[in-house]
Backbone of each chain as ProteinMPNN parsed JSONL, in Angstrom:
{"seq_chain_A": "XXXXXXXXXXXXXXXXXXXXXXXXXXXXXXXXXXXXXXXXXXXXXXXXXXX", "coords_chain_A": {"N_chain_A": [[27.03, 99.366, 126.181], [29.962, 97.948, 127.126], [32.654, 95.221, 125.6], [33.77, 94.606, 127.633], [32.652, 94.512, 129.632], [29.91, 93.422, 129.106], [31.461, 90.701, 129.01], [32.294, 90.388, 131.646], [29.522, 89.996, 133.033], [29.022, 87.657, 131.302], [30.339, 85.992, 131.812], [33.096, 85.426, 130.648], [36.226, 86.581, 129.034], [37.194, 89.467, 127.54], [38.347, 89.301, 125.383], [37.37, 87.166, 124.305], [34.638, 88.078, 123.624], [35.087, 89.509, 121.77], [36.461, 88.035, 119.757], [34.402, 86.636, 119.322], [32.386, 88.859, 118.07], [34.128, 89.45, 115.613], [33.478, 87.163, 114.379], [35.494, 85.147, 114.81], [35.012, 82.844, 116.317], [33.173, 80.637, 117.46], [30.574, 80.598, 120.066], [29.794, 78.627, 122.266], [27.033, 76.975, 123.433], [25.999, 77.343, 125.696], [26.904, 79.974, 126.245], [25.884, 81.423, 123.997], [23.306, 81.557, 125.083], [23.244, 82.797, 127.333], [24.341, 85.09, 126.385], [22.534, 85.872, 124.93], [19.749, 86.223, 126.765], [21.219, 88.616, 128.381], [20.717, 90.489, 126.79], [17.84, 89.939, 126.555], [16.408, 88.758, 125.03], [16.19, 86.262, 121.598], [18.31, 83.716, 120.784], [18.488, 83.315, 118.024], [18.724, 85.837, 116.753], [20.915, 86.534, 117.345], [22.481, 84.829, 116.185], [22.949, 83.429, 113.381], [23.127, 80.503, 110.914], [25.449, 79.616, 108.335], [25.718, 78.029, 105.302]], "CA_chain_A": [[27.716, 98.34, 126.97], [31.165, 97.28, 126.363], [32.772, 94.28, 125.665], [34.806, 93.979, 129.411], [30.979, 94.42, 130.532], [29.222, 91.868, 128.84], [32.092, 89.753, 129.158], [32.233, 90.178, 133.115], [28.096, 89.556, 133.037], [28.555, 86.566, 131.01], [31.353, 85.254, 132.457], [34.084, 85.404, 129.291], [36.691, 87.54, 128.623], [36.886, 90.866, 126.818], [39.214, 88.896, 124.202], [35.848, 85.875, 123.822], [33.817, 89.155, 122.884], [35.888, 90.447, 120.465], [36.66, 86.691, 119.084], [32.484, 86.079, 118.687], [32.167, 90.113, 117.661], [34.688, 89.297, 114.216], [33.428, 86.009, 113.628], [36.457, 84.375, 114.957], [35.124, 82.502, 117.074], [31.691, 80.454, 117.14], [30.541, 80.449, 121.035], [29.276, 77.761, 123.015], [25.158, 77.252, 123.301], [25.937, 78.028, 127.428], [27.534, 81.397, 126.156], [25.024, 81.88, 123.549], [21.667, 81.416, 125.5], [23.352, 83.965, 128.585], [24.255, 86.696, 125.862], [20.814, 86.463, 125.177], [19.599, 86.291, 128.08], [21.506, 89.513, 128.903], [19.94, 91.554, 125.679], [16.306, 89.758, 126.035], [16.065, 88.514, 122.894], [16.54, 84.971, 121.081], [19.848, 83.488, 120.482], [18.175, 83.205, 116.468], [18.481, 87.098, 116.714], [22.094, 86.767, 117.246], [23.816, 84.177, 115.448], [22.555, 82.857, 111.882], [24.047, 79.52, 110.73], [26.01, 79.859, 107.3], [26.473, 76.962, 105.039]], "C_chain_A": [[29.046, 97.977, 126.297], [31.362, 96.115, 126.905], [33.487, 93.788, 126.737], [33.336, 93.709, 129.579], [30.605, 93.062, 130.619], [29.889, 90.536, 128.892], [31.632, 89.62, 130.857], [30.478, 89.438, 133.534], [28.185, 88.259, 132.77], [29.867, 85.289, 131.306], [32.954, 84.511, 131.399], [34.968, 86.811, 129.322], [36.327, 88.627, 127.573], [37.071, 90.15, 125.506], [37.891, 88.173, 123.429], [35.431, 87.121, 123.106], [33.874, 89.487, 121.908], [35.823, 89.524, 119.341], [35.046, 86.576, 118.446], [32.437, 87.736, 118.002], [32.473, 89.82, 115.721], [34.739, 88.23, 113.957], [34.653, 85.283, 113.093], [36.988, 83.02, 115.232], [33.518, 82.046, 117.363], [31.578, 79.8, 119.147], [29.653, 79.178, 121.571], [27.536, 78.054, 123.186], [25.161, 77.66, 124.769], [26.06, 79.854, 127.175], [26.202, 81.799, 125.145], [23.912, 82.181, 123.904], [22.295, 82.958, 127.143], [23.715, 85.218, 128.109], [22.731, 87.094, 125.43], [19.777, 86.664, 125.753], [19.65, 88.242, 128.948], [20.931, 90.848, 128.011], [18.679, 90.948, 125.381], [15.863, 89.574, 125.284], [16.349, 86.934, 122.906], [18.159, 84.639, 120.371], [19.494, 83.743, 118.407], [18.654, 84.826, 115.983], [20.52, 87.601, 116.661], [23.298, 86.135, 116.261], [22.965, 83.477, 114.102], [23.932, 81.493, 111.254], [23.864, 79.766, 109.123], [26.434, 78.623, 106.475], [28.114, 77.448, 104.606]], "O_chain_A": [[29.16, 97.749, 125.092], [30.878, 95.679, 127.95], [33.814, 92.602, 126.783], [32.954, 92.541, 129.652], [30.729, 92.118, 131.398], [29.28, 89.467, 128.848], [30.748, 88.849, 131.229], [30.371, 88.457, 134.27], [27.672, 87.471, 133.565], [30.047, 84.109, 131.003], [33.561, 83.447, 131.521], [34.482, 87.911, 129.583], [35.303, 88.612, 126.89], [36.239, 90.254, 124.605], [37.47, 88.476, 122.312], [35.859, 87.257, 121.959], [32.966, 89.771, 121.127], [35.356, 89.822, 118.242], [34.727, 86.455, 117.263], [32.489, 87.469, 116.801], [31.638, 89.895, 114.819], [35.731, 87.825, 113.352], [34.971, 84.923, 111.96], [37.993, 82.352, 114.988], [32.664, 82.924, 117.488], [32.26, 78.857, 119.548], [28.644, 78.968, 120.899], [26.972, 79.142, 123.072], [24.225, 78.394, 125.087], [25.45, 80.732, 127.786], [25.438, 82.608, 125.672], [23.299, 83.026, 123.252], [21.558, 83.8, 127.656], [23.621, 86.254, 128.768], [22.054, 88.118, 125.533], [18.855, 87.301, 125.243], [18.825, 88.862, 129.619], [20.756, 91.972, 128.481], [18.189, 91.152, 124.27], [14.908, 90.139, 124.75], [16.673, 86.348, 123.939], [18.852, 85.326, 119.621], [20.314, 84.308, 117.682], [18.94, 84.969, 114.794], [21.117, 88.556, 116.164], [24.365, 86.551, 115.808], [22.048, 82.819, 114.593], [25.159, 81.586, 111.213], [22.792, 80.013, 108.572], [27.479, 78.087, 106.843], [28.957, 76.596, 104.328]]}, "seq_chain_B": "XXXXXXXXXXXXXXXXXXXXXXXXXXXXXXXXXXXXXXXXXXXXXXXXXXXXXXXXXXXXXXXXXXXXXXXXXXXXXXXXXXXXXXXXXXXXXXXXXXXXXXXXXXXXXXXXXXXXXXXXXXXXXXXXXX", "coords_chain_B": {"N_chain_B": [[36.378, 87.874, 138.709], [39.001, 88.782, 137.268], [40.427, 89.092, 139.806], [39.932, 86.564, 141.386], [41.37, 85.222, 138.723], [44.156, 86.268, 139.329], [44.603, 85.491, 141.549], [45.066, 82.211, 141.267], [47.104, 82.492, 139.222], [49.148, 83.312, 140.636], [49.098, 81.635, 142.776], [49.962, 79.315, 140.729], [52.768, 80.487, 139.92], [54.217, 80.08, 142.554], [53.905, 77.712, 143.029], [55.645, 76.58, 140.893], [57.976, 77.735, 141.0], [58.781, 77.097, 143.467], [59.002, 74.383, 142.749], [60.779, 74.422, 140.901], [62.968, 74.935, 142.68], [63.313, 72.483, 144.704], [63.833, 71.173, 143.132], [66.466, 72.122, 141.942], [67.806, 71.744, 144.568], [67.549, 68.732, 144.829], [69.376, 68.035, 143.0], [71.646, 69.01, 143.078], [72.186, 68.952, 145.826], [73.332, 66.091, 146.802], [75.991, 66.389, 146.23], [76.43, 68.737, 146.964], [75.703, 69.642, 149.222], [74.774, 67.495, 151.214], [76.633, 65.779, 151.08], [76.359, 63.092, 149.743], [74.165, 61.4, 150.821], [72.05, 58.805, 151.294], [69.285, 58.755, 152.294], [68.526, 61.578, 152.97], [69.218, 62.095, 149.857], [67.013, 60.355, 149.02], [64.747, 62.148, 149.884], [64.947, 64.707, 149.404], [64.462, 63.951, 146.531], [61.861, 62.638, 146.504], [60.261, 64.923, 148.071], [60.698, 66.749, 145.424], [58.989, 65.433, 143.921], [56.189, 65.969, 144.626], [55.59, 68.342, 145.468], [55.853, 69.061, 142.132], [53.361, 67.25, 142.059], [51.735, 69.173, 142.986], [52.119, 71.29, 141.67], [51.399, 71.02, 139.49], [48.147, 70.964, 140.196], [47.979, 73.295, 140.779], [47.965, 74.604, 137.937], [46.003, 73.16, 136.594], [43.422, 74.091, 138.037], [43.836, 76.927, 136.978], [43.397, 76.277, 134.156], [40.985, 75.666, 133.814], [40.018, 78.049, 135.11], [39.879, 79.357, 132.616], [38.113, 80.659, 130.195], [35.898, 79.615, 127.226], [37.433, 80.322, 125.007], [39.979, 80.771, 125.734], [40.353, 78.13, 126.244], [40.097, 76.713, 123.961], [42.03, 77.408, 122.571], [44.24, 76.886, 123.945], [44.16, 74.495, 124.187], [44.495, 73.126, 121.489], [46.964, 74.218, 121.405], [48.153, 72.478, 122.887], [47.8, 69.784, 122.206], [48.991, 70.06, 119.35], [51.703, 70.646, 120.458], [52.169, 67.948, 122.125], [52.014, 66.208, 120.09], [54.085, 67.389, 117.91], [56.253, 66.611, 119.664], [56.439, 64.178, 120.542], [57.221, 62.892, 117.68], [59.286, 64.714, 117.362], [60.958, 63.457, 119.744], [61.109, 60.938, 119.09], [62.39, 60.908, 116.941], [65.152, 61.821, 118.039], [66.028, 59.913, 119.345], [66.512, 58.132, 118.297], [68.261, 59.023, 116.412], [70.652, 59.667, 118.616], [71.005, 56.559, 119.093], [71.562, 55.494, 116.426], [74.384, 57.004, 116.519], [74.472, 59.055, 115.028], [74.407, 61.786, 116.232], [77.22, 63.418, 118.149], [76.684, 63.422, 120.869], [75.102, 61.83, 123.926], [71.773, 61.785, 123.634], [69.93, 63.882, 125.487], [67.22, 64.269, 127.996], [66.653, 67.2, 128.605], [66.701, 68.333, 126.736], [64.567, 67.252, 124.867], [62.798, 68.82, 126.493], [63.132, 71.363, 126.552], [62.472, 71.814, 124.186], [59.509, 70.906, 123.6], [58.729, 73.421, 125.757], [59.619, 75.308, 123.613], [57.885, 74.857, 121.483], [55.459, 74.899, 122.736], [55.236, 77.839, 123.106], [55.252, 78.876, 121.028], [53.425, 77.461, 119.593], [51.162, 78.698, 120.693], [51.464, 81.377, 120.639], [50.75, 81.573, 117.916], [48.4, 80.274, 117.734], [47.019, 82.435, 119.223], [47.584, 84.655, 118.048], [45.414, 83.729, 115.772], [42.944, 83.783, 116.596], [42.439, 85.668, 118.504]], "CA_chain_B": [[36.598, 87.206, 137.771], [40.257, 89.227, 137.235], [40.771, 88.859, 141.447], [40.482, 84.749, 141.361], [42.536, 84.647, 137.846], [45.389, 87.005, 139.458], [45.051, 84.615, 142.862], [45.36, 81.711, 140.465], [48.053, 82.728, 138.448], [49.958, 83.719, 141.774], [49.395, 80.304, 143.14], [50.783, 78.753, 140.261], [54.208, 81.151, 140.241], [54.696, 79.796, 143.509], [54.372, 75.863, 142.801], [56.616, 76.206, 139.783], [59.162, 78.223, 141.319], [59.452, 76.253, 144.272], [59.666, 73.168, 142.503], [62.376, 74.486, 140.406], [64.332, 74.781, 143.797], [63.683, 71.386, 145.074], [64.463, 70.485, 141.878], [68.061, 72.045, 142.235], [68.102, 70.969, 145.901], [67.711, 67.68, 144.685], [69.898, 67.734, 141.672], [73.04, 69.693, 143.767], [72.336, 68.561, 146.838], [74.115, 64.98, 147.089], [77.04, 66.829, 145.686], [77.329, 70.522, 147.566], [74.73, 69.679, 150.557], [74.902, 66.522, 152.455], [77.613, 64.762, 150.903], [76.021, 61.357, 149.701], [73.745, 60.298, 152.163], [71.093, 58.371, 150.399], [68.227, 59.076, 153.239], [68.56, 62.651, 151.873], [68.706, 62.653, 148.431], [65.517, 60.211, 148.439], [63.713, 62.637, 150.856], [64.661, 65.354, 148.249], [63.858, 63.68, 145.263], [60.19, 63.243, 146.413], [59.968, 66.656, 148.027], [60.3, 67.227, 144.367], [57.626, 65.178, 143.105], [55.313, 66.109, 145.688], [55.884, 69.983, 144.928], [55.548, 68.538, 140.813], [52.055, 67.292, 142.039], [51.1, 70.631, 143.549], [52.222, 72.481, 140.578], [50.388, 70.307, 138.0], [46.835, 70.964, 140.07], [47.77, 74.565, 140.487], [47.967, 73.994, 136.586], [44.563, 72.252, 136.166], [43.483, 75.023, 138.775], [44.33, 77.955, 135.858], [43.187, 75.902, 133.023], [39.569, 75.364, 134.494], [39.5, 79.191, 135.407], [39.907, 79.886, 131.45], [36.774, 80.648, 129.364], [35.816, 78.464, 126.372], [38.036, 80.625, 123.748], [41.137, 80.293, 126.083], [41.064, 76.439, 126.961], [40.39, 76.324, 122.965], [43.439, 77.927, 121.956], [45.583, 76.508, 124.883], [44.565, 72.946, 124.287], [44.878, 73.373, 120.345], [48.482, 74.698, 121.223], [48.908, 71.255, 123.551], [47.763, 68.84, 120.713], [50.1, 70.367, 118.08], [52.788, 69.877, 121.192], [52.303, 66.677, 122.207], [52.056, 65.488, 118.489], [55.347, 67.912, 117.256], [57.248, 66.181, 120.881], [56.633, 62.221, 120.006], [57.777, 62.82, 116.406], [60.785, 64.974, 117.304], [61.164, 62.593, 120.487], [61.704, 59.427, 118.718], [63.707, 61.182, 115.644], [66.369, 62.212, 118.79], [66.322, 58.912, 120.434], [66.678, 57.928, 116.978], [69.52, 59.537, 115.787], [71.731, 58.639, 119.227], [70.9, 55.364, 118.194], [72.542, 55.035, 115.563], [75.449, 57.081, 116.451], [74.297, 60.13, 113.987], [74.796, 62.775, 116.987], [78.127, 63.321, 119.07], [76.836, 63.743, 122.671], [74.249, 61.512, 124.258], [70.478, 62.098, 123.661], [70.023, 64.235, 126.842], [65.847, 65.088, 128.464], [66.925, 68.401, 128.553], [66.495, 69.069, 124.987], [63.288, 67.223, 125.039], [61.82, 69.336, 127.649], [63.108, 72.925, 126.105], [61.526, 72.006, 122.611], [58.019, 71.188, 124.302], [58.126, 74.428, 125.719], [59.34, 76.208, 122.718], [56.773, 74.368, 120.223], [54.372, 75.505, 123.026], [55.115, 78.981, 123.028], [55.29, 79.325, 119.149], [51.788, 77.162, 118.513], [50.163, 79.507, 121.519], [51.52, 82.398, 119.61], [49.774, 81.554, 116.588], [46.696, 80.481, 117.937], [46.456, 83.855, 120.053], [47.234, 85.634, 116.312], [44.714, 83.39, 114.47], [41.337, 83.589, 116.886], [42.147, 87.033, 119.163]], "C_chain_B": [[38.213, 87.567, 137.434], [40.878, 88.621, 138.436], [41.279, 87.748, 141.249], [41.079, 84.703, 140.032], [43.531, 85.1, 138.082], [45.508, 85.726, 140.705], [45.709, 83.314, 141.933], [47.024, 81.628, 139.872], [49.422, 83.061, 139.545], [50.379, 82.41, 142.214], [50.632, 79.132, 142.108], [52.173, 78.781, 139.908], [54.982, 80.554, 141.159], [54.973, 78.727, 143.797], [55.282, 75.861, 142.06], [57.612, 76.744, 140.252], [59.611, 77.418, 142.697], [59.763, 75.007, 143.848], [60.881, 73.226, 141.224], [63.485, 74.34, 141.355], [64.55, 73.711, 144.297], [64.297, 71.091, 143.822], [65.988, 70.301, 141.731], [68.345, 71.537, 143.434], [68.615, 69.371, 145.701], [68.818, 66.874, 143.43], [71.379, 67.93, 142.378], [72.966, 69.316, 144.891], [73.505, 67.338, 146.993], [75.463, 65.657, 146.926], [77.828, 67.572, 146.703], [76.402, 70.371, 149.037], [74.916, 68.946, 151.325], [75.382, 65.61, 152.315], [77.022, 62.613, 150.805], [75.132, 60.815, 150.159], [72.356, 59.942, 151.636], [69.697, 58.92, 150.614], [68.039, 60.529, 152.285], [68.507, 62.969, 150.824], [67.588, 61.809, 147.626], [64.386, 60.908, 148.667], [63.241, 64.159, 149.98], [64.274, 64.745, 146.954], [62.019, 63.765, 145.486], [59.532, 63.898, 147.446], [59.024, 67.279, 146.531], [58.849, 66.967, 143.369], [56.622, 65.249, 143.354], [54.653, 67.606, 144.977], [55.49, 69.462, 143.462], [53.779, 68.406, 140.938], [51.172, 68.66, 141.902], [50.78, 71.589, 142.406], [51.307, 72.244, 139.633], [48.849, 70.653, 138.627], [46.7, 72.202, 139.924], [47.497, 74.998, 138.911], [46.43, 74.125, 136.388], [43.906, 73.554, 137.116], [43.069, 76.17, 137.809], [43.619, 77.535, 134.499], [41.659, 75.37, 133.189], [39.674, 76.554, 134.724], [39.135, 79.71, 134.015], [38.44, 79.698, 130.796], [37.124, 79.363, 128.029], [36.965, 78.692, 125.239], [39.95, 80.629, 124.291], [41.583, 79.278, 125.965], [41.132, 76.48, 125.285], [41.885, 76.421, 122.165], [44.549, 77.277, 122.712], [45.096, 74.879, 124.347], [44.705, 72.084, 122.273], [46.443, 73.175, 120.292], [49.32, 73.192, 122.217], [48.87, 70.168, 122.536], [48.601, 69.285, 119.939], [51.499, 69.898, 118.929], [53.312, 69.364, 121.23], [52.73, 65.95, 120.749], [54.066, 66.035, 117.783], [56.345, 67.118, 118.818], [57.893, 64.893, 120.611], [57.275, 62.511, 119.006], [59.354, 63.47, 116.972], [61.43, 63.973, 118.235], [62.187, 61.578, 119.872], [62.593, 59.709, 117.768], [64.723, 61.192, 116.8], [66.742, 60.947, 119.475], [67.402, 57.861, 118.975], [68.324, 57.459, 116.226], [71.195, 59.6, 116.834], [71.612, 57.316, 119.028], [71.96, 54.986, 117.905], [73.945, 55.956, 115.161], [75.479, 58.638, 115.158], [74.779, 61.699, 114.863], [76.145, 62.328, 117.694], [77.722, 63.246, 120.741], [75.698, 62.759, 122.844], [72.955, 62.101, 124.463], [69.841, 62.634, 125.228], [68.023, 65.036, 126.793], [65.73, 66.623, 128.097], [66.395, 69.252, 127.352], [65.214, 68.694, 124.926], [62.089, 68.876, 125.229], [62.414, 71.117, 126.708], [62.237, 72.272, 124.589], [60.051, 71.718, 122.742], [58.23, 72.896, 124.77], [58.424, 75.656, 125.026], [58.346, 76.119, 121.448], [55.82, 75.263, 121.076], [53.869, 76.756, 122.675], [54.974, 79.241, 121.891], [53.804, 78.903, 119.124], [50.796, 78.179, 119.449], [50.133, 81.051, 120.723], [50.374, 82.583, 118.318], [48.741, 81.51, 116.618], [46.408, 81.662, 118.328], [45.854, 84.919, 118.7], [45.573, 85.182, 115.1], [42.972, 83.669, 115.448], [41.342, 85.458, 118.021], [42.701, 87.899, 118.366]], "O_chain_B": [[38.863, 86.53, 137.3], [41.74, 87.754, 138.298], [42.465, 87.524, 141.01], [41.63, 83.604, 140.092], [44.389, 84.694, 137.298], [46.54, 85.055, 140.717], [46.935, 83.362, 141.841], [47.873, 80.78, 140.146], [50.582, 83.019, 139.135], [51.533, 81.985, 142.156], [51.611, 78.481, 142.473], [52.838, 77.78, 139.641], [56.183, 80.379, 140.956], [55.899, 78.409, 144.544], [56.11, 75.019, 142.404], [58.586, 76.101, 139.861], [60.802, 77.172, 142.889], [60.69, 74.413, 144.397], [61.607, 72.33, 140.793], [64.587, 73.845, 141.12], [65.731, 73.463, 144.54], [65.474, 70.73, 143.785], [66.657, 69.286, 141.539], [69.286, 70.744, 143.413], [69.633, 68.86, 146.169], [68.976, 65.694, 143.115], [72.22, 67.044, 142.233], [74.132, 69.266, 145.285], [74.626, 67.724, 147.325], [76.193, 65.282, 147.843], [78.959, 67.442, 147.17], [76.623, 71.216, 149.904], [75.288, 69.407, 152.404], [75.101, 64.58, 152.928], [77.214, 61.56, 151.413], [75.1, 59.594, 150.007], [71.529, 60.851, 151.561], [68.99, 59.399, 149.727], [67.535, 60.562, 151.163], [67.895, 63.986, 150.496], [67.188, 61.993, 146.477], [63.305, 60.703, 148.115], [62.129, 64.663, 149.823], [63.531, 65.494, 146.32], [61.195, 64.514, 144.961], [58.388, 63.583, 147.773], [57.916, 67.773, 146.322], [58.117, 67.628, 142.633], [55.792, 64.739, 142.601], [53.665, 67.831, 144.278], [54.266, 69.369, 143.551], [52.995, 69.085, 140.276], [50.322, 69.043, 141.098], [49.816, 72.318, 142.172], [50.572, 73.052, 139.066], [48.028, 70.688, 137.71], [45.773, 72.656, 139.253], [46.653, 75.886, 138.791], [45.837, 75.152, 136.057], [44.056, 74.445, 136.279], [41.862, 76.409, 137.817], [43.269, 78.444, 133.746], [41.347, 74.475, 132.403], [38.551, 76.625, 134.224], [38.171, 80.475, 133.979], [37.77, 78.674, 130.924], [38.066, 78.583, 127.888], [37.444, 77.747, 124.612], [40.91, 80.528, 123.528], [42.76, 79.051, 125.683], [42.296, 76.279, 124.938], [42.52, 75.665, 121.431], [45.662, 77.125, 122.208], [46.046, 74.123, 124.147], [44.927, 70.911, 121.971], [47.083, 72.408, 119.573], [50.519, 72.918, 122.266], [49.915, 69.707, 122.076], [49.347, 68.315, 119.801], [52.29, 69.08, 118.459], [54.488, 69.38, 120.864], [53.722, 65.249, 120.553], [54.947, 65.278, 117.376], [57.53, 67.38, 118.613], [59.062, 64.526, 120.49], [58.452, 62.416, 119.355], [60.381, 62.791, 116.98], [62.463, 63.478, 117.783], [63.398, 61.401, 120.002], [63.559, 58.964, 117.604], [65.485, 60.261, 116.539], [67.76, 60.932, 120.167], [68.471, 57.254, 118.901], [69.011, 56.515, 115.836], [72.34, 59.595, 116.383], [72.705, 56.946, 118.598], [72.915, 54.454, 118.471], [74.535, 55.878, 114.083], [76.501, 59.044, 114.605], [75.384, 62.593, 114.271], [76.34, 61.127, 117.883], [78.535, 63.019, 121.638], [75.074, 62.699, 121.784], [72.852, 62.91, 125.385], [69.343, 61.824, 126.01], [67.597, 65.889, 126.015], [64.837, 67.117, 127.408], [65.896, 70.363, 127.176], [64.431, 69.644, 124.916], [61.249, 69.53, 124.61], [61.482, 71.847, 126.371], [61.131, 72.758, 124.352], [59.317, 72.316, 121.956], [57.781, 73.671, 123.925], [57.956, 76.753, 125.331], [58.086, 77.016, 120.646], [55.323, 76.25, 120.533], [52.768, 77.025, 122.194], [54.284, 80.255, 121.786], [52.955, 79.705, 118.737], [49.694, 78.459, 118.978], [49.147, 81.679, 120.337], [49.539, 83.428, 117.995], [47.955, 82.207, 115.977], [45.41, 82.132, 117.781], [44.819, 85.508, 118.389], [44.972, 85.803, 114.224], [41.936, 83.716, 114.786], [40.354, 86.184, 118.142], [42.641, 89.101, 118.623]]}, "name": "protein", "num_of_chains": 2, "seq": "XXXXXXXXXXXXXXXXXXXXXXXXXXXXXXXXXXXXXXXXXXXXXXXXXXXXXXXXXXXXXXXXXXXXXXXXXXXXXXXXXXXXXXXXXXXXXXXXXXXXXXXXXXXXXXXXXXXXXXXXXXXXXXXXXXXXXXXXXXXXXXXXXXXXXXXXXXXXXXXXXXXXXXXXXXXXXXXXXXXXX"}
């Protein structure tokens, strides 16, 4: 899947993708729960909080 | 999602460019158009601010179509703005004042250094998060 894709799916640009991809860019819990959503999995699976 | 941000972005071309023309309508008019006649250059003036409305929702319009990492960066790049506008603002009001500049403290200048702060802090944000 590319990142136009999952953007168009989750309703974010290509650029958002890229931005959350290189930890540019820490996404919204709306955006987080519909990328996971879209790969069936738990948002825990995606993002790890860093002190 | 491209479609409605190209319609969008179309719409708003078309508020801002027409209210640049009332704008001159209303600025050159009394002058080169209908010679004085008050009726007229109040009917153009708020033409203009009418058209001004339009443009500002087409605006709000565009800035509600943007995802979360756009509005962040665009309203980042309006706070630094607003904040770099007041400060230079009042230094220019300032400095006719007290007679420190030759020409009278003219909007004009205002209004280009808002939208060159804009373009510079949008710049940067674009560089620092895309």
């Amino acid at each position: 899947m590319t990142q136009e894709e999952l953007g168009e799916m989750i309703g974010v640009s290509r650029q958002t993708i890229n931005a959350i991809e290189k930890e540019k860019f820490d996404p919204s819990l709306n955006t987080a729960f519909k990328m996971s959503r879209v790969f069936q999995t738990t948002i825990e699976k995606f993002f790890f909080y860093e002190k | 999602m491209k479609a409605k941000r190209r319609k969008v972005i179309i719409q708003l071309a078309i508020w801002t460019w027409t209210w640049v023309a009332t704008l001159a309508i209303a600025t050159f008019g009394p002058n080169y158009l209908w010679e004085d006649r008050t009726i007229l250059t109040i009917c153009a003036v708020l033409l203009n601010l009418l058209n001004g409305g339009l443009m500002i929702h087409a605006n709000r319009n565009l800035f509600n179509h943007y995802d979360e990492l756009e509005r962040k960066i665009h309203l980042e790049s309006m706070g630094f703005t607003l904040g770099a506008s007041v400060v230079f603002g009042i230094s220019y009001a300032l400095v006719d004042q007290l007679d420190l500049i030759h020409s009278d403290a003219k909007i004009g200048i205002l209004v280009f250094f808002i939208g060159i702060t804009y373009m510079i802090s949008l710049l940067i944000n674009r560089k620092r998060y895309l």
